[in-house]
C-alpha positions, -999 to 999 in steps of 0.1 A, spaced: -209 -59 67 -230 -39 43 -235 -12 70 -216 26 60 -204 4 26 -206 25 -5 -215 15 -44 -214 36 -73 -235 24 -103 -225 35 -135 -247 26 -164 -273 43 -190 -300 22 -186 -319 38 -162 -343 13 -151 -316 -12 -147 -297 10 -127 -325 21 -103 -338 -14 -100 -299 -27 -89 -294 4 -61 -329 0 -50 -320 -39 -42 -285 -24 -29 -300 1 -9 -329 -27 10 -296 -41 20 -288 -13 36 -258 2 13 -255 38 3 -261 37 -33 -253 69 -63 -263 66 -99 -244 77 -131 -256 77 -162 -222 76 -180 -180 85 -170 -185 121 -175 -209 122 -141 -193 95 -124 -162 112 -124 -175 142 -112 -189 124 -86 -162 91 -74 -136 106 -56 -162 127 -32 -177 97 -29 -149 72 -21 -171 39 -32 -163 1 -19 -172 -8 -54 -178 4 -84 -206 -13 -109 -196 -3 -144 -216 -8 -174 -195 -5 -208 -209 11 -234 -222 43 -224 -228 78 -240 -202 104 -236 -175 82 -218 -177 49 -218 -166 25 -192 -133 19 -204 -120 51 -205 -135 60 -165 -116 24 -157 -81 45 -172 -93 76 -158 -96 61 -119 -60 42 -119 -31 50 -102 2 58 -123 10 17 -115 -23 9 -135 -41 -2 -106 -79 13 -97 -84 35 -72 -115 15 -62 -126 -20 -65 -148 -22 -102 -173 -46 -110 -175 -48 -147 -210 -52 -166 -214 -55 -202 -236 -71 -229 -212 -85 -245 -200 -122 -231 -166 -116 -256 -151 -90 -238 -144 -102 -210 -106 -112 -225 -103 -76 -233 -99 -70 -195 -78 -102 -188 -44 -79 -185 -69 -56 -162 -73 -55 -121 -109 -61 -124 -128 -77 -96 -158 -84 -114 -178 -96 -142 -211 -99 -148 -227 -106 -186 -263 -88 -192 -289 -101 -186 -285 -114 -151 -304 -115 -119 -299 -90 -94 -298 -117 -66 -266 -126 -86 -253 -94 -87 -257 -84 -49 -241 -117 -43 -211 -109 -65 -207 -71 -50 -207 -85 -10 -177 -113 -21 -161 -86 -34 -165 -60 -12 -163 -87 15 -128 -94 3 -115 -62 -2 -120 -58 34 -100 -89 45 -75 -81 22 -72 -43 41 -73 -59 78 -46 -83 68 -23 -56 51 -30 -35 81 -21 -65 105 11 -75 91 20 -38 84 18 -36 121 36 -63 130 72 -52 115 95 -40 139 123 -19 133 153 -10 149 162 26 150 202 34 152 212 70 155 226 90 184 215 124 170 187 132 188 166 155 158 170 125 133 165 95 157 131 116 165 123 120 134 127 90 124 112 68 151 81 92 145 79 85 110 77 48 118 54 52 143 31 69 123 32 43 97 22 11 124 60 -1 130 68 -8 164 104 8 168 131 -8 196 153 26 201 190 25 202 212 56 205 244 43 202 264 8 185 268 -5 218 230 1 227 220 -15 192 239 -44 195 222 -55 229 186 -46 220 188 -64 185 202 -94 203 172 -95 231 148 -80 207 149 -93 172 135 -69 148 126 -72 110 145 -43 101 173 -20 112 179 13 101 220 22 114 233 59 112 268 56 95 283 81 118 273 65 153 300 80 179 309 47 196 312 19 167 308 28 135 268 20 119 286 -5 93 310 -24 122 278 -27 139 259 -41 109 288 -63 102 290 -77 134 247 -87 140 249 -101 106 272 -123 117 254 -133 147 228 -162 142 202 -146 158 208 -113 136 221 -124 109 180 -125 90 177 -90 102 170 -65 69 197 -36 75 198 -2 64 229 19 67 222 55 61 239 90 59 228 129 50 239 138 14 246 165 31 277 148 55 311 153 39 320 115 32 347 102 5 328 89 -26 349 59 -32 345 54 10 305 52 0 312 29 -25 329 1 -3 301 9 22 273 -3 1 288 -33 -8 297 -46 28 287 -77 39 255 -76 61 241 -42 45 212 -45 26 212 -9 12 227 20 14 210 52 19 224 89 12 193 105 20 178 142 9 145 139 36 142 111 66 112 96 45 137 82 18 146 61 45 108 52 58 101 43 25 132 21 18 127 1 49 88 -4 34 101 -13 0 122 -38 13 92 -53 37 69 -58 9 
């Protein structure tokens, strides 16, 4: 497990430091140092660490302020972060935090290489097990143009769906019914039925009727915008999508999966 697995200690006290990626390192992790934020940012992102071990109070920039400066706009780290600090009081400071660790000074470093393999162990379950289920969703792709059915069966592809291919209502209709997908994503302007008749009439289905459905057009078709309107709010459509770029509709469908 600890093989090609990456940690990042960030703390000022040197011989703490050395001693912790030495014990890291006998265990056959790829250990850096930092002495404070400053380095350890110039460092974190070349690096991409498992975990980080982050000391609190340190010269120049503290730990704190490299936890804001590795988080995503959502708040959440970058990278898993193992807090250490001297003080056993804030640990409620970082209650409201996504943390993974914490570890009050002194402690043993048995302890600590414990606590970084749990964690790092985790992570990795956690990553396999988003990866499975990510690749278990199945969508249904609806649309009889042949440059936006492409496209879009590619975008799925590429992000682990397994895509059952219809190019018509009538084609939909029968795959759906033999192969049950998780999602279906239904050009409005199919040349046989129309994407929401064909929507309607799987959602009525009981075999169907669980399926997630997307009905989607170009903003850039002609449609009437009270005709959109009624569209959205038909029964068996889970959203509508008037789309700029064939990812709006990748990343609706994986909105809705979450």
């Amino acid at each position: 497990m600890t093989a090609n697995k990456k940690i990042l200690i960030i703390d000022d006290e040197m011989d703490l430091a050395q001693m912790v990626a030495f014990q890291f390192k006998s265990q056959g992790f790829e250990v850096k140092e930092a002495s404070d934020g400053v380095a350890a940012l110039a460092m974190v992102h070349d690096f991409q660490p498992d975990l980080i071990i982050l000391d609190i109070n340190m010269p120049r920039m503290g730990g704190i302020e490299f936890y804001s400066k590795i988080c995503n706009r959502s708040g959440q780290p970058l990278y898993p972060v193992l807090v250490l600090t001297a003080r056993a009081n804030i640990q409620n400071l970082f209650s409201d935090l996504h943390i993974d660790g914490f570890m009050i000074k002194p402690f043993e470093i048995d302890q600590l290489t414990r606590e970084a393999s749990v964690i790092i162990r985790r992570k990795e379950e956690q990553r396999v097990s988003a990866k499975r289920s990510k690749e278990e969703h199945k969508v249904c792709v609806v649309d009889q143009d042949q440059s936006s059915f492409e496209g879009l069966s590619h975008l799925f592809l590429n992000a682990n769906y397994t895509v059952v291919p219809a190019r018509n209502g009538t084609m939909a209709i029968e795959r759906m019914m033999k192969d049950v997908p998780d999602i279906a994503v239904v050009n409005l302007g199919l040349g046989d039925i129309p994407g929401d008749i064909v929507i309607y009439r799987l959602s009525q289905m009981s075999k169907t009727m669980d399926v997630k459905f997307i009905l989607y057009t170009s903003k850039s078709a002609e449609h009437d915008r009270k005709v959109m309107e009624r569209l959205s709010l038909k029964s068996g459509i889970w959203t509508f999508v008037e789309y700029d770029s064939l990812e709006d509709i990748l990343s609706t469908a994986s909105e809705i999966l979450k």
